[in-house]
C-alpha positions, -999 to 999 in steps of 0.1 A, spaced: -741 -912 -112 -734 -883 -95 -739 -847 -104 -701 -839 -103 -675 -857 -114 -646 -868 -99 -620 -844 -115 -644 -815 -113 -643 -825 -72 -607 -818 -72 -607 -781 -90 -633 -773 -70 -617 -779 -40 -582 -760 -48 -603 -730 -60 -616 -730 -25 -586 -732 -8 -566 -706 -29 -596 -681 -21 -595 -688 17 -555 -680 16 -560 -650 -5 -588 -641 23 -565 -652 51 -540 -628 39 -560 -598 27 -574 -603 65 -535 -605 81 -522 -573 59 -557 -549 69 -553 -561 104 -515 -548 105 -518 -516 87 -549 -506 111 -523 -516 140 -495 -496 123 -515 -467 117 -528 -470 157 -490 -474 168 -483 -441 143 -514 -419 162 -503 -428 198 -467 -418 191 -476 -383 180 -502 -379 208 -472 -384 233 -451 -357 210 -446 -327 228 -462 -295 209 -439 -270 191 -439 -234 199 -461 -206 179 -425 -191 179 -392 -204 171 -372 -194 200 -343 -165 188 -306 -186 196 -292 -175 230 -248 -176 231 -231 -193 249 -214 -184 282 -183 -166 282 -186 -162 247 -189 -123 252 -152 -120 276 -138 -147 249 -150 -118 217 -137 -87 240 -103 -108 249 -73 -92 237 -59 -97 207 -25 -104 202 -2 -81 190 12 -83 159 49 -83 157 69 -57 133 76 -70 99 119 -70 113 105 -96 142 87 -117 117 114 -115 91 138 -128 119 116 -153 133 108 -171 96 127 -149 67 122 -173 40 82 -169 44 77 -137 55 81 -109 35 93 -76 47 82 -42 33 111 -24 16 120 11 29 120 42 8 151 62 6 155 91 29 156 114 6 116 100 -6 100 105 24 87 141 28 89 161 59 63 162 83 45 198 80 53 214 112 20 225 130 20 261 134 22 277 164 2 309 174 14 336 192 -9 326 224 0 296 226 40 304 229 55 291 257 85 301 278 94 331 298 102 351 267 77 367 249 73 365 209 80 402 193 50 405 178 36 403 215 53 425 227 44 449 198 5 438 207 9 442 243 -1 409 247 0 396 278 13 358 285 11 335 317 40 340 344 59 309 344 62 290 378 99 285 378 120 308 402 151 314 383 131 323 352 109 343 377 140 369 385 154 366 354 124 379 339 123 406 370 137 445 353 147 451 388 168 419 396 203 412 380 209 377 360 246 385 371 234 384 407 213 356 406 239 336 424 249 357 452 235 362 486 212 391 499 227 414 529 203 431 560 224 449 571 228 469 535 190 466 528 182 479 565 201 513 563 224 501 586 251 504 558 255 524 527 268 514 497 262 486 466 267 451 462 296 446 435 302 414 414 322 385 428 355 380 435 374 355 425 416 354 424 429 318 420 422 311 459 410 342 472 376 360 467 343 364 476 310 354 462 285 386 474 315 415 484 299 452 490 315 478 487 303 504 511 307 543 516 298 552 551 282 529 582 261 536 609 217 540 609 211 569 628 240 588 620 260 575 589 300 579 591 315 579 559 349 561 546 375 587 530 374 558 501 348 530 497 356 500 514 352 467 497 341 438 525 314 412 530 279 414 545 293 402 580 318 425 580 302 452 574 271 442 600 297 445 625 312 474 613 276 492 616 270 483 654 309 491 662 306 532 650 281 531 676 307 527 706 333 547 687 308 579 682 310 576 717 346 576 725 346 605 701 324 627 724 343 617 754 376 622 743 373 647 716 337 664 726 330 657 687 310 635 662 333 618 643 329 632 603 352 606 583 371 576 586 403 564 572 415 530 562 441 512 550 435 478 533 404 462 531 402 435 501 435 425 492 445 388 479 476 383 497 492 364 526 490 374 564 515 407 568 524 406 525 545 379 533 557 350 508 548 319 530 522 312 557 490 315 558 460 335 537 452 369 554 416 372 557 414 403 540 417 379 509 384 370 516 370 406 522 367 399 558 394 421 571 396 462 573 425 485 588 418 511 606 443 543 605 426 579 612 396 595 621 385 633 613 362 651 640 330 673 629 350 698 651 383 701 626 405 684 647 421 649 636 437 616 651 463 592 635 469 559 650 508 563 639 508 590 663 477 593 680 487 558 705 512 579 722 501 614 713 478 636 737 463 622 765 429 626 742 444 607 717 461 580 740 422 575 753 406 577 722 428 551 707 426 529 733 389 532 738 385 518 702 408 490 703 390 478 736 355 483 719 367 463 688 379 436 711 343 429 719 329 432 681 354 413 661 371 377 663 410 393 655 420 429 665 459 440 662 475 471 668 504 493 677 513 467 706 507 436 684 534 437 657 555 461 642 532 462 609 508 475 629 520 508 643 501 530 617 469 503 613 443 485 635 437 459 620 398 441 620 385 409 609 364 380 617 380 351 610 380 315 632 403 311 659 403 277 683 384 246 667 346 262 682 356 296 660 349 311 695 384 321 706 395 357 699 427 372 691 430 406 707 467 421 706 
């Protein structure tokens, strides 16, 4: 007989095989948890190391130009009403009569602007910067006119060569002139006076001055005398050529026209055209002398042997003749 028995055999013999599978598998399970962790410690070996620091977050390009890009503008509450009036609200106005006037900002007397000073300036003796524009310039000026702003200067009254004032315009449906003098004597060196002011333009009485010259001297010739006074006829009148009812404008309607009747000597003695152009042989010179002379000066010249309304009268002016205005009427 043996030492173990049959059945005995057979337990033994599972009890051994159920420890070598529970070996076998305690074996498998260690060997893949040591390969696991192995796999686990190469992996973070081959990590790359974080920073000490956590980097600060950089932005992005053109993300500055996008934040400092305009912004659109907003559209009044009337365009949005308009544009969707069932969703957008509009503000209600106040009444007029609610809204309170602005407060005016006060002005101090320095900084006043204009040509005209504030009266409490003027009280202070304040003074305030000239103003750069010309008309407010001579307006401002004591010494210039505002009636006279408009009319035109004249050398020959401002030289001496003339004597008398500048006068207001004149104006008479078509006749007038805009800067008329009226002048008292003419001549520089030796001033002839009128017997009554004359009332003429500049031009005129330019010419006027330079013509005494060459009638001083037909004085001395014919009369061995200055010449003391001067007498006229008309000078500005608005009226046609001769005072007649049809043709043309006489150009003493434009104070460009004198008539010449007499002259008084510094000797006494005295010439009339009416009689003077067939009076004494000193007279007949004289007279003719002049009209000659004013041939040369002035654009129209008419006398005794022009027309019969001009036996007492020479008559002067300087209008045009010819389509040049270079043509001269001398009768």
């Amino acid at each position: 007989m043996t030492l173990f028995s049959t059945p005995s055999r057979c337990s033994t013999m599972i009890l051994l095989f159920l420890t070598a599978c529970f070996a076998t598998t305690a074996l498998i399970s260690t060997a893949d948890t040591a390969d696991a962790r192995q796999r686990r410690h190469h992996s973070a070996s081959n990590r790359p190391a974080l920073p000490a620091v956590p980097p600060v977050p950089q932005s992005k390009p053109g993300s500055e130009s996008a934040a400092d890009a305009p912004k659109p503008e907003e559209k009044p509450a009337e365009a949005v009403q308009k544009a969707d009036p069932e969703t957008t609200p509009v503000p209600e106005q106040k009444p007029e009569h609610d809204a309170k006037p602005a407060d005016k900002p006060e002005v101090k007397p320095a900084e006043q602007l204009g040509p005209n000073r504030p009266i409490e300036d003027e009280a202070e003796g304040k003074s305030q910067p000239k103003s750069n524009d010309e008309d407010t310039a001579e307006k401002s000026d004591p010494a210039t006119s505002p009636d006279r702003v408009y009319q035109n200067a004249c050398p020959a009254l401002m030289n001496g060569e003339v004597q008398g004032e500048i006068i207001p315009p004149l104006s008479e449906g078509m006749c007038g002139e805009r800067s008329p003098l009226k002048i008292t004597a003419i001549g520089k060196e030796n001033p002839i006076k009128f017997a009554a002011p004359v009332t003429t333009n500049c031009t005129m009485a330019g010419t006027l001055a330079v013509w005494i010259g060459d009638v001083e001297k037909a004085a001395q010739k014919s009369f061995g005398a200055g010449i003391e006074s001067i007498g006229t006829g008309s000078d500005y009148q608005c009226r046609k050529v001769n005072n007649g009812h049809k043709g043309r404008v006489s150009e003493h309607a434009f104070a460009n026209a004198l008539d010449i009747m007499s002259f008084k000597f510094s000797n006494g003695k005295t010439t009339e055209l009416a009689t003077g152009w067939k009076g004494t042989p000193e007279e007949q010179e004289f007279w003719r002398s002049i009209h000659k002379t004013s041939c040369e000066q002035f654009m129209t010249v008419i006398g005794p042997d022009g027309d019969a309304a001009h036996q007492g009268n020479i008559h002067l002016d300087l209008g045009c003749h010819g389509k040049s205005c270079k043509a001269r009427l001398c009768q």
